[in-house]
N, C-alpha and C positions, 0 to 999 in steps of 0.2 A: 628755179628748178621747175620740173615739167611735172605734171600727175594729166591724170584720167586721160582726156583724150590730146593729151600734148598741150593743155593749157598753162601758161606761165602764170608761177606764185611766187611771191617773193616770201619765204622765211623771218620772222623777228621774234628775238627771244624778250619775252615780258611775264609781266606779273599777270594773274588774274583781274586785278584792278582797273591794270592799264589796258588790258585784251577788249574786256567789254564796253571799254569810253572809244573806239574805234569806230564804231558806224551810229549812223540814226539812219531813221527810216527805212530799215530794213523789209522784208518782204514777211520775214520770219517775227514782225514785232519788234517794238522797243528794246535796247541794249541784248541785241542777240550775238551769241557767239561767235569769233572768227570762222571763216570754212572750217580750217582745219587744228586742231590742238593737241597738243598733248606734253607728259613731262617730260624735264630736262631727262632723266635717263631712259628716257621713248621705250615702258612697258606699258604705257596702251595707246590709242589714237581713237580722236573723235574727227571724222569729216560730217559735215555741213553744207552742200553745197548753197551757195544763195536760190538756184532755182530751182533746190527738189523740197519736198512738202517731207522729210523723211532726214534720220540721220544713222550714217551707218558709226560702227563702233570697234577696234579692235582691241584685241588684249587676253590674257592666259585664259586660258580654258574654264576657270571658274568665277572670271569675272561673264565671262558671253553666257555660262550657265545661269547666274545669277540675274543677268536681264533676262534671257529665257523665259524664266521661270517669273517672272516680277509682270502681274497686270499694267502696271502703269508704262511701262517700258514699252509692251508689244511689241517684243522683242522675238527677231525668227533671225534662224542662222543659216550663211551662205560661207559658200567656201571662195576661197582668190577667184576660182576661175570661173564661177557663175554670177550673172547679174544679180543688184544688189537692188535693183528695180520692185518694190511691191505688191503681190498679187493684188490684181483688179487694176493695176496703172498701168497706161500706155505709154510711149513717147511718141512724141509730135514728129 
């Protein structure tokens, strides 16, 4: 399948277990998350990209409230059609 800017992902459905024995040496640290996750009945999604310093999050309205409002999260809301890019970061 295609996301962001027409990059190919391949999809695999696994456990938690198996997701995070997937990479070493990542950018992001030891046993870091796939790009992209979420549950088998897809009410939320986490992307990851390997090259942003940042991770975006989607899901009902009172989970994105709940990072919102949550210090450790530093969590700011954007809608579909605005960059997801974080104030004070450029791209190259």
């Amino acid at each position: 399948m295609s996301l962001y800017w027409d990059w190919r992902y391949v999809l695999i459905e696994a456990g938690p277990e198996q997701a995070l024995t997937w990479r070493s040496g990542h950018m992001r640290g030891d046993g870091s998350l796939p790009d992209l996750f979420f549950p088998a009945d897809r009410s939320w999604l986490v992307s990851a990209l390997w090259d942003d310093a940042w991770t975006c999050v989607g899901g009902p309205e009172r989970l994105i409230d709940a990072l919102q409002h949550d210090p450790l999260a530093n969590g700011r809301r954007v809608t579909p059609d605005q960059d997801a890019l974080p104030p004070g970061l450029t791209r190259e």
